[in-house]
C-alpha positions in Angstrom: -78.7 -57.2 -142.3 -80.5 -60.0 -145.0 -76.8 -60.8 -145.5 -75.0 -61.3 -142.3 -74.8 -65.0 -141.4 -72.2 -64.2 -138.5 -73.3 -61.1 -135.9 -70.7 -60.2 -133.2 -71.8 -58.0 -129.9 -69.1 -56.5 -128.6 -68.4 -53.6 -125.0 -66.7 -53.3 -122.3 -67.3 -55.1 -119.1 -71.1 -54.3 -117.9 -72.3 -53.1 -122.0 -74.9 -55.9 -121.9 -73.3 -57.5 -125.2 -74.4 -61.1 -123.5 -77.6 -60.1 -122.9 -78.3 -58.2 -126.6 -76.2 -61.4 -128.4 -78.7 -64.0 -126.7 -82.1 -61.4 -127.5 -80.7 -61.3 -130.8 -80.4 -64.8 -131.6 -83.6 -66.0 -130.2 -84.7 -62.7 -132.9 -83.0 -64.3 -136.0 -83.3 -68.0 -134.7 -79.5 -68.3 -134.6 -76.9 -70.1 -132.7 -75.9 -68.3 -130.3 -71.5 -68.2 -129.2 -71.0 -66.9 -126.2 -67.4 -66.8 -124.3 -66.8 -68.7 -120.8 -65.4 -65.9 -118.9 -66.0 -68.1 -115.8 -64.1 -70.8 -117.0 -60.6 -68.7 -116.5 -59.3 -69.8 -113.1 -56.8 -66.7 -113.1 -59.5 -64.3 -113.4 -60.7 -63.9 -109.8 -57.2 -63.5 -108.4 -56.4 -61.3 -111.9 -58.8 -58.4 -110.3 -57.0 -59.2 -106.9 -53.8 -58.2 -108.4 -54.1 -57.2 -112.0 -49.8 -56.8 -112.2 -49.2 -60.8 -110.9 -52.0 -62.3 -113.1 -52.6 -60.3 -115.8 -50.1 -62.7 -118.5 -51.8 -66.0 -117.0 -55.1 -64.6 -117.5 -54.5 -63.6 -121.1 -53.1 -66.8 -122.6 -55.9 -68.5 -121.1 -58.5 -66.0 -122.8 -56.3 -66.1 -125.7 -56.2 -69.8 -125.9 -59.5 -70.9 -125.5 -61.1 -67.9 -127.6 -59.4 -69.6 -130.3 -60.5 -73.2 -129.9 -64.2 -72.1 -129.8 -63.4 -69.7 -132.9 -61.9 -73.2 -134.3 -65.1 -74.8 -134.0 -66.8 -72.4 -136.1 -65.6 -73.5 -139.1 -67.1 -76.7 -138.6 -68.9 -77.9 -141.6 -72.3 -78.2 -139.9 -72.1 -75.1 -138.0 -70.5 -72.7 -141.0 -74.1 -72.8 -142.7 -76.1 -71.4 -139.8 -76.9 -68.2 -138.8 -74.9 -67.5 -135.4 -74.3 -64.6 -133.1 -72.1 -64.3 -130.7 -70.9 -61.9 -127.7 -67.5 -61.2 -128.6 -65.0 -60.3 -131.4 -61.6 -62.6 -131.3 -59.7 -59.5 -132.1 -60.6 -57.9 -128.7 -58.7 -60.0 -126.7 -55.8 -57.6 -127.9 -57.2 -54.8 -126.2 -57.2 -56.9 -123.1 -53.7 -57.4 -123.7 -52.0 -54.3 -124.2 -53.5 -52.6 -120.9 -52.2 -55.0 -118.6 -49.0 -57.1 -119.9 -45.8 -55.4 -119.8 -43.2 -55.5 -123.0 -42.0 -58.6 -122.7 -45.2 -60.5 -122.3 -46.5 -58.6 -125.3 -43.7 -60.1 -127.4 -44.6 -63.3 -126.3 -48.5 -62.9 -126.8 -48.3 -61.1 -130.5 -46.4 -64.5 -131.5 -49.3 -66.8 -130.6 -52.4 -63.6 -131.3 -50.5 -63.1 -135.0 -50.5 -66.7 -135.5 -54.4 -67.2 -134.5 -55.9 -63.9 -136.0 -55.7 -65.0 -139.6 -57.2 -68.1 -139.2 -60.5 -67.4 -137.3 -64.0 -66.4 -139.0 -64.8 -62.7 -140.3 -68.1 -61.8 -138.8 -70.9 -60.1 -141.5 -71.3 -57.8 -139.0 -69.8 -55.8 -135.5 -72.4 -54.6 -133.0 -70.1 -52.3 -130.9 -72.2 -51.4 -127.2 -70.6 -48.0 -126.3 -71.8 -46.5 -122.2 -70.2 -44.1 -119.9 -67.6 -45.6 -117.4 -70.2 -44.5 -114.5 -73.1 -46.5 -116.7 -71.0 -49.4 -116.7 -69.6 -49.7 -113.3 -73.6 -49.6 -112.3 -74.2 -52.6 -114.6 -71.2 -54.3 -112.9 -72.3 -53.8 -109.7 -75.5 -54.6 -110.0 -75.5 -57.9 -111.3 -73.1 -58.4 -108.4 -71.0 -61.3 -109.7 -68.3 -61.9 -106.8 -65.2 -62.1 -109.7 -66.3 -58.4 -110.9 -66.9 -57.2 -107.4 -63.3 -55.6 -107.3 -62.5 -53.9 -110.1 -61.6 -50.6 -110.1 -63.2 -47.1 -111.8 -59.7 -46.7 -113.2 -59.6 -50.0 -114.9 -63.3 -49.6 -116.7 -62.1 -45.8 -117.4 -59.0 -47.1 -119.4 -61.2 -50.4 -121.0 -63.7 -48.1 -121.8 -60.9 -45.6 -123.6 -58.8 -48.7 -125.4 -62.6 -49.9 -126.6 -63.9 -46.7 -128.2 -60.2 -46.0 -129.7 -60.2 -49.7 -131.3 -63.7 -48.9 -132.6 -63.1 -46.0 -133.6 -60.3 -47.4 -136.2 -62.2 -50.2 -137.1 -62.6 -51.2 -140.9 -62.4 -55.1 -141.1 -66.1 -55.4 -141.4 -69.7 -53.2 -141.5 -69.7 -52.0 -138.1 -72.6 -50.6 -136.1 -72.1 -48.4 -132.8 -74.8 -47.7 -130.2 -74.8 -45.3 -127.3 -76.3 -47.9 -124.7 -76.2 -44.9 -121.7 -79.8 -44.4 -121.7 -81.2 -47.8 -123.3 -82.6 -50.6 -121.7 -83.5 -53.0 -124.1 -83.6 -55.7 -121.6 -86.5 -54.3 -119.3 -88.0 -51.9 -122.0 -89.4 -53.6 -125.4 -89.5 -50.6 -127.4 -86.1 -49.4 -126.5 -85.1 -53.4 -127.9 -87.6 -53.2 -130.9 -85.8 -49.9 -132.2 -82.6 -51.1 -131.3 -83.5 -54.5 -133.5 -84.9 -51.9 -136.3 -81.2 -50.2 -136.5 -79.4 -53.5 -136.9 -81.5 -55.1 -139.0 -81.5 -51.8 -141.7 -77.5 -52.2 -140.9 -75.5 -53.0 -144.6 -72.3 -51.5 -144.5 -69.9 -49.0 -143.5 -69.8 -47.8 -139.7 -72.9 -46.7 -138.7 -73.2 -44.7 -135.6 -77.0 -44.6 -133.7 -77.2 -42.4 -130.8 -81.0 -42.4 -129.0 -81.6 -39.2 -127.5 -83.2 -39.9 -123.7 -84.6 -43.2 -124.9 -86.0 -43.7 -121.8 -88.7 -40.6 -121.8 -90.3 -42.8 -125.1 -93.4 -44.0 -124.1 
């Protein structure tokens, strides 16, 4: 990984691709990007009523996910290492679960506008879990936006995620199984998962611990 300046952690909801992006940074003294979900003011009443919210929602995520991808290519900050805890392309995942057709046609004008002008990352971290293993993380970190979302909707995130993945060739790309890891709490399961990125060069790379959490 000697040669990737720009890291991107992606998952679904609940992966811990915040978590990993800010251990990772603090590992490679980067800068570290990460999105302001909180900042949406559509996203609370979004998981309220997914069908009323769901095109406000999105071209507010779409929006500002491209101003801070804009200030990337600032001169001072296009020289430092950085990492960051999500991939611009994404926020068409978002998009085709929950707009309907029209609202698509509308949203591919602006995403097709945007996509060629952002930064290329060096490298894609993608955090794969079970649905279950995610809806666990959601609900234990308890954060009263996330408090209503559904098994369904994490079932078909989690689907549109690894199918995106799985067709994924812009960059090197780097797929863990996070269901039994947890590199926030246990050291060694983070200091093997650091060893796989950092021997990461290029292709899609796939690392899948077996009961990580029996290690000792």
């Amino acid at each position: 990984m000697e040669s990737s300046k720009y890291v991107v952690i992606e998952g679904v909801i609940g992966a811990g691709k915040t978590s990993l992006s800010q251990l990772l940074a603090k590992e490679l003294n980067a800068r570290l990007v990460l999105e302001s979900v909180e900042d949406n003011p559509f996203l609370e009443k979004f998981y309220h009523d997914m069908k009323s919210y769901a095109f406000q929602v999105q071209m507010f995520f779409l929006l500002s996910r491209y101003r801070q991808q804009e200030e990337l290519l600032q001169p001072d900050l296009f020289n430092r290492a950085m990492v960051s805890d999500y991939l611009f392309a994404k926020d068409r995942i978002f998009a085709n679960l929950t707009l309907d057709e029209n609202e698509m046609l509308l949203y591919d004008r602006l995403y097709n506008l945007f996509k060629e002008k952002v930064l290329k990352p060096d490298l894609v971290i993608y955090l794969q879990a079970s649905t279950e293993v995610l809806l666990q993380r959601i609900r234990m970190r308890a954060s009263p936006y996330e408090k209503d979302i559904s098994h369904d909707y994490i079932q078909g995130l989690n689907e549109a995620y690894n199918y995106f993945f799985f067709h994924y060739s812009e960059t090197p790309l780097l797929v863990i199984n996070t269901t039994g890891i947890d590199f926030v709490h246990k050291p060694s399961d983070l200091q093997d998962l650091l060893k796989h990125i950092k021997e990461m060069k290029k292709g899609t790379v796939y690392y899948s611990p077996q009961n990580p959490g029996a290690r000792k």
